[in-house]
C-alpha positions in Angstrom: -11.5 10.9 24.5 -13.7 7.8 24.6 -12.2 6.2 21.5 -8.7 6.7 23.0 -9.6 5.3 25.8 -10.7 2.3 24.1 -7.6 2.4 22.4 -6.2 2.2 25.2 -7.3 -1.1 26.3 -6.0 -2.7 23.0 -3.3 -4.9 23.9 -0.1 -3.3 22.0 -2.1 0.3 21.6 -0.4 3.4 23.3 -2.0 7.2 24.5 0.0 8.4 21.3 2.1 7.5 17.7 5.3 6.0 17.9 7.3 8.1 16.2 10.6 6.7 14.3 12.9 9.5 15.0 15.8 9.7 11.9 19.2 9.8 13.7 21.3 13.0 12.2 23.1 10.4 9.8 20.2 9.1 8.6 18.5 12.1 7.8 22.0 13.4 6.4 22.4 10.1 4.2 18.6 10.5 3.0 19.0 14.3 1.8 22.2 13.5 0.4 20.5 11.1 -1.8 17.6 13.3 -2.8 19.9 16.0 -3.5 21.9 13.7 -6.2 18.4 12.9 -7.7 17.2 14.6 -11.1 13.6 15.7 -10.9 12.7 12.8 -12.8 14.3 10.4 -10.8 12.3 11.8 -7.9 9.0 11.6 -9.8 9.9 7.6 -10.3 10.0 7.4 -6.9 6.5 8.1 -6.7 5.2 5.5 -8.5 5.1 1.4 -7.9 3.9 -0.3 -11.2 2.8 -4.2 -11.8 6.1 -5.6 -14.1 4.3 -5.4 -17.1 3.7 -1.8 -16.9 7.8 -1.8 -17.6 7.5 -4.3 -20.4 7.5 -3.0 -24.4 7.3 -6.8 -25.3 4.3 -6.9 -23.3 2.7 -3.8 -24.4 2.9 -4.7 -28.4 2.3 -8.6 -27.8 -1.3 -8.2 -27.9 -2.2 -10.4 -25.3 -3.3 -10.0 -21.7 -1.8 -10.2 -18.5 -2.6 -14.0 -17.6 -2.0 -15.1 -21.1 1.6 -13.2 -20.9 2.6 -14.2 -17.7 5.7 -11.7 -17.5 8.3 -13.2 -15.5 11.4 -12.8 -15.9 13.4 -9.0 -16.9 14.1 -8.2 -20.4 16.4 -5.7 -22.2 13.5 -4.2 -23.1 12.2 -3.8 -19.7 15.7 -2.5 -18.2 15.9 -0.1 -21.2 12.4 1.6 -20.4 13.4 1.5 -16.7 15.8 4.1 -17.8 13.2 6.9 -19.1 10.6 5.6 -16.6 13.0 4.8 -13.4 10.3 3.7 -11.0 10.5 3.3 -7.0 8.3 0.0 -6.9 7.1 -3.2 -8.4 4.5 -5.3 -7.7 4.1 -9.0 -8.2 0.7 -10.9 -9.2 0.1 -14.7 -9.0 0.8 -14.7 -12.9 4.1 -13.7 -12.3 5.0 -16.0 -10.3 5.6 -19.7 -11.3 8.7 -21.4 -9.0 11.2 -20.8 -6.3 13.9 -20.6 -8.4 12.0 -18.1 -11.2 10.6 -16.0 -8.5 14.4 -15.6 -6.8 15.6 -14.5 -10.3 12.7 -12.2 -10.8 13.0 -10.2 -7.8 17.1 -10.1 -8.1 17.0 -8.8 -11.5 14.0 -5.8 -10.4 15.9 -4.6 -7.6 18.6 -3.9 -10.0 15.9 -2.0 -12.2 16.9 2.0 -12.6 15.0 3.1 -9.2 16.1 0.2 -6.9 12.2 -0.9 -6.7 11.3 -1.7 -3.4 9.2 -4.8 -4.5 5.1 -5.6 -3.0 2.3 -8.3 -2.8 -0.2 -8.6 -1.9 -0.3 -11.5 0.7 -2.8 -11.1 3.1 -3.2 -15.0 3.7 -6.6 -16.7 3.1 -7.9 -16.3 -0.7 -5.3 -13.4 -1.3 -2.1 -15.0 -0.9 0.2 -14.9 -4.1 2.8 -17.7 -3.2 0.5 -19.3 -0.6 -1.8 -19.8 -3.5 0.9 -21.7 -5.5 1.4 -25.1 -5.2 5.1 -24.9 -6.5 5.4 -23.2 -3.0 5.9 -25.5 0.5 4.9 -22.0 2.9 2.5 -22.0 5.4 -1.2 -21.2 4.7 -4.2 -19.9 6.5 -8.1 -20.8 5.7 -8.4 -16.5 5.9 -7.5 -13.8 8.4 -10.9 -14.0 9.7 -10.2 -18.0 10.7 -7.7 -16.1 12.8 -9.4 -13.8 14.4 -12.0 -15.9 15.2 -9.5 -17.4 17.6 -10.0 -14.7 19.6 -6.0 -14.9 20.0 -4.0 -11.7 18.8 -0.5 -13.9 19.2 -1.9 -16.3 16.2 -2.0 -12.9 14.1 1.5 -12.5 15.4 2.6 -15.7 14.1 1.1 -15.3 11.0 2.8 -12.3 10.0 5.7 -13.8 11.2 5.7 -17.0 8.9 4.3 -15.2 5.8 7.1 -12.7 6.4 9.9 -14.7 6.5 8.9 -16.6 3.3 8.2 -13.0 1.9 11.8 -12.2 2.9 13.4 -15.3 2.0 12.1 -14.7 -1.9 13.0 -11.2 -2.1 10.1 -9.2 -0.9 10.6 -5.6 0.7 6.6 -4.5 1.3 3.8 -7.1 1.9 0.6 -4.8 1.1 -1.1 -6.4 4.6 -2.8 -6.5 7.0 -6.2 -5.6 6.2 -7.5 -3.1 8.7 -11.3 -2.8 7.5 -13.9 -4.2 9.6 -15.9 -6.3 8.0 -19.6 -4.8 9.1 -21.7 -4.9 6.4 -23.4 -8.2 4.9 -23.7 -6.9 2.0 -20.1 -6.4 1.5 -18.2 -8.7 -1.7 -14.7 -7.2 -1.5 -13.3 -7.6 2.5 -15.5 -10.5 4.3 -13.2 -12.8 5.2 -10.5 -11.1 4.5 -10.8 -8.9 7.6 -9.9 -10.3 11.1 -13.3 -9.4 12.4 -16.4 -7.3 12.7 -15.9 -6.0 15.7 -13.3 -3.4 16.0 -11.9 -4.1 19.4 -11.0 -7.8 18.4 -10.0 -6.8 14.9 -7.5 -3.9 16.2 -5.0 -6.1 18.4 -5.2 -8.8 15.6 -4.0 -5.8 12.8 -1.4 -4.7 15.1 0.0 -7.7 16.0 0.2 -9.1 12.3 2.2 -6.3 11.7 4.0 -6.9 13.9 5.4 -10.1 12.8 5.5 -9.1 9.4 8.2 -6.5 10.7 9.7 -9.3 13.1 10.6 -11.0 9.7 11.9 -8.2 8.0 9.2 -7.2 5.8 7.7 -3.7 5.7 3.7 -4.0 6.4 1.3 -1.7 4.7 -2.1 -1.0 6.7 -5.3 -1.1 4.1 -7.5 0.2 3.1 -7.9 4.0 4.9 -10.4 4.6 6.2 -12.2 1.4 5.7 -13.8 -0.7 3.2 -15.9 -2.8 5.1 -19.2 -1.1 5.5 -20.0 -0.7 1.6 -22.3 -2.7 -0.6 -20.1 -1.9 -3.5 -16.8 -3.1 -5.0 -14.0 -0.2 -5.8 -12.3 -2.3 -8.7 -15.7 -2.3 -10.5 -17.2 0.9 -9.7 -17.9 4.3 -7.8 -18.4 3.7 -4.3 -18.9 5.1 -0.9 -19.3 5.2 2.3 -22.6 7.3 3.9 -21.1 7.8 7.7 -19.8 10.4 9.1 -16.3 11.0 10.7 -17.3 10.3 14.4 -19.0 7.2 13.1 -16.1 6.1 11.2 -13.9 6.9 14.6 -16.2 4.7 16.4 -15.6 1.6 14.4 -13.4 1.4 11.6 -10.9 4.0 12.4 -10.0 2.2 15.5 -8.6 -0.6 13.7 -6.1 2.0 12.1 -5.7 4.3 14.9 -4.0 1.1 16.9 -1.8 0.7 13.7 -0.2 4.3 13.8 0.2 4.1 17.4 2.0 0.9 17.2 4.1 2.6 14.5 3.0 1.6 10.9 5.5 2.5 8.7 2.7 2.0 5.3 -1.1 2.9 5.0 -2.9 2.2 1.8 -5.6 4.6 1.2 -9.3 3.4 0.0 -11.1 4.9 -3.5 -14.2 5.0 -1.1 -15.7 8.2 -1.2 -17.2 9.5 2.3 -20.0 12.7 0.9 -20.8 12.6 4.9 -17.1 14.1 5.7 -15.8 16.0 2.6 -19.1 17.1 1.2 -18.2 15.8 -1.9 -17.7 12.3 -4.1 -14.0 12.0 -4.3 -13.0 9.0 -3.6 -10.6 9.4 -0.1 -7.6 8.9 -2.7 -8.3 11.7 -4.1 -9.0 13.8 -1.0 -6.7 16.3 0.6 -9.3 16.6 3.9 -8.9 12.8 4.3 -5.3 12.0 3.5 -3.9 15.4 4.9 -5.9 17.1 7.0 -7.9 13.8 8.4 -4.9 11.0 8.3 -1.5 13.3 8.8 -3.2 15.9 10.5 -5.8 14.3 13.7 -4.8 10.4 13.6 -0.9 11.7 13.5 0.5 9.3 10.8 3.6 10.2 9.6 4.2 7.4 7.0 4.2 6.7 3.7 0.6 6.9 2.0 0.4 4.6 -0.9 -3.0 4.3 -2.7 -5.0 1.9 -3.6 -4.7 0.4 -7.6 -5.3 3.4 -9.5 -6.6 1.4 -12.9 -9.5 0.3 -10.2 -12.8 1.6 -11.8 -13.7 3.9 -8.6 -11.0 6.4 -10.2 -10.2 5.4 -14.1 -13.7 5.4 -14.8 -13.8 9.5 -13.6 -10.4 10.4 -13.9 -7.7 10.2 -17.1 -4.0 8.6 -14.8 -2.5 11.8 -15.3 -5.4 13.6 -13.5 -5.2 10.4 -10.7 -1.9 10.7 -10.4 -1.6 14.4 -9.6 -4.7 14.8 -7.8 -3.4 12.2 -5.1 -0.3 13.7 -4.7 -1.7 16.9 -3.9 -3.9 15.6 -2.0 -1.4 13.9 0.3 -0.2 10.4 -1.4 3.3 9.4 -1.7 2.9 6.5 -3.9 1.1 6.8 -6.6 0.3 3.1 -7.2 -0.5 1.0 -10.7 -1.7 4.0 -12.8 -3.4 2.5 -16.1 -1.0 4.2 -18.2 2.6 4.8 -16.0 3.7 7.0 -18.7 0.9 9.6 -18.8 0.9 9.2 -15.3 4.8 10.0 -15.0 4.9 12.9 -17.8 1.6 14.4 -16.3 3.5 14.6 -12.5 6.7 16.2 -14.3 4.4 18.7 -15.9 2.7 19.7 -12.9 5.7 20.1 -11.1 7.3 22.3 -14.3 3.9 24.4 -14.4 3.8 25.2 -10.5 0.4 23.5 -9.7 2.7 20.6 -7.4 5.8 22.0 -5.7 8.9 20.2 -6.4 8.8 20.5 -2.8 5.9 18.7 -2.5 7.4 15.9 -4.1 10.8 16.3 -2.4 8.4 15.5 1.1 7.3 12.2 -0.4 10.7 11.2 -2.0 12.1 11.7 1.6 9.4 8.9 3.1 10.2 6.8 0.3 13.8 6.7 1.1 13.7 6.7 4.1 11.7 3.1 4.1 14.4 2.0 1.6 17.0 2.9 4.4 15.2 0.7 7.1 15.9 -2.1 4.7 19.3 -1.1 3.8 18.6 -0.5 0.2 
């Protein structure tokens, strides 16, 4: 009760969820289109790949990602969209060069088998994609914690705002922001600045009212990292990490941050590879766990959204796990977005088998496919 009541006094924060309500159409047109769907066109919904992971030029060139700089669709590309017909894309600075290349890009994805709803990751500060691009005239910020510093949650507000409209005006459905975690430990070398705050109570309004804007403009926001990255030493890209506290410490800091999201109606979480040995009595990362994505997320915080993950070629998961064993594990653990597997199709073919063999209910996946549509309805897509 006392963390609700400090939810409470959040600007923007309500006693419980908004809950987006499908009218009968809607929910109609959604199973319509779910029930025209082959099993593997369901299963492609599941996943959202960087470009290249769609790209057999790419994958015999030899060379890497920044050297490549995959830009533009190929035949290629459209022809392995077929077999692998996935339900996003996202873009990296390296594949973006212009205004007039990225327009073309993102035109010629959406087309992509799958209609891809297409992500980035621009938080502003040192992760902004475009911002970061001096081909691109768009507003910029020194970091999210600049803004939050001003102790102001309607300069969040106009941040999402302006970074959404640009977003929108170059084709963008999901910006993978704002960044929820509280930035509490010194130690810390993946969230710092990129978090409004250390304090929870200033950092909550700011998240909420960045999303806000973001949705203002058109753009779907996606909350991360559940259930927090900011109180470990350790970096997930690079290796195993966790977090020791338990699950009323985590609601008495960085779960308020995320609590004010689904309350204000976050239509996107993004899940952490932070494992919590203090709540699950184990070392999966939260990706990978059905207590904290089902059970802890769904189940007491009352978020009925789409759960994407975190980048599932980060070392916290490929280092212990093969991407078909990621990519099942998270979906029965509660994911509906499977995101950036290291290899999409052993991923793809390992989710189709587990589905053929009985270990994940086509119903299971039916659940998530609904979600994903469901956004792709709210942007008329």
């Amino acid at each position: 009760m006392a963390v609700c009541l400090t939810l409470l006094a959040i600007p923007g924060c309500k006693s419980a969820p908004k809950k987006k309500v499908l009218t009968p159409s809607q929910a109609d047109a959604i199973e319509a289109r779910l029930s025209r769907m082959s099993l593997r066109e369901k299963v492609g919904q599941l996943f959202c790949v960087r470009p290249e992971a769609l790209d057999p030029v790419f994958q015999s060139s030899g060379k890497g990602m920044l050297e490549y700089k995959m830009q533009a669709v190929n035949e290629q590309t459209k022809a392995f969209s077929e077999q692998y017909p996935v339900g996003g894309v996202t873009l990296f600075s390296h594949n973006i060069d212009n205004p007039g290349q990225l327009r073309a890009f993102t035109q010629d994805l959406h087309a992509l088998p799958g209609a891809p709803l297409l992500s980035i990751d621009e938080e502003g500060g040192r992760v902004a994609r475009i911002g970061g691009n001096e081909n691109f005239h768009v507003p910029t910020y020194a970091s999210m914690n600049a803004v939050g510093t001003t102790g102001e949650p309607a300069k969040a507000l106009e941040a999402g705002l302006a970074i959404g409209t640009y977003l929108k005006e170059y084709g963008f459905d999901i910006d993978l922001a704002p960044v929820a975690d509280v930035n509490t430990n010194p130690k810390n070398i993946v969230v710092g600045d990129r978090a409004f705050s250390g304090n929870p109570k200033i950092a909550a309004p700011m998240v909420v009212n960045c999303m806000e804007g973001l949705h203002k403009a058109g753009v779907i926001a996606c909350v991360k990292h559940f259930p927090g990255h900011g109180d470990t030493s350790g970096d997930s890209h690079h290796e195993y990490v966790q977090s020791d506290k338990t699950w009323e410490e985590l609601l008495n800091c960085e779960l308020i941050t995320f609590k004010a999201a689904i309350q204000a109606g976050a239509p996107m979480i993004m899940s952490a590879h932070v494992a919590l040995p203090n709540v699950t009595g184990d070392r999966l990362p939260a990706t990978l766990s059905h207590l904290i994505l089902t059970e802890k997320l769904r189940g007491e915080l009352g978020f009925q959204g789409v759960i994407i993950t975190d980048a599932m070629g980060m070392k916290a998961v490929s280092d212990r796990y093969s991407s078909g064993e990621s990519a099942v594990m998270t979906l029965q653990a509660g994911a509906d977005i499977v995101l950036m597997p290291e290899n999409l199709p052993e991923a793809f073919e390992a989710v189709l088998s587990a589905v053929e063999e009985g270990t994940l209910p086509e119903s299971r996946i039916d659940e998530s496919v609904r979600r994903v549509l469901a956004l792709k309805q709210s942007l008329g897509r």
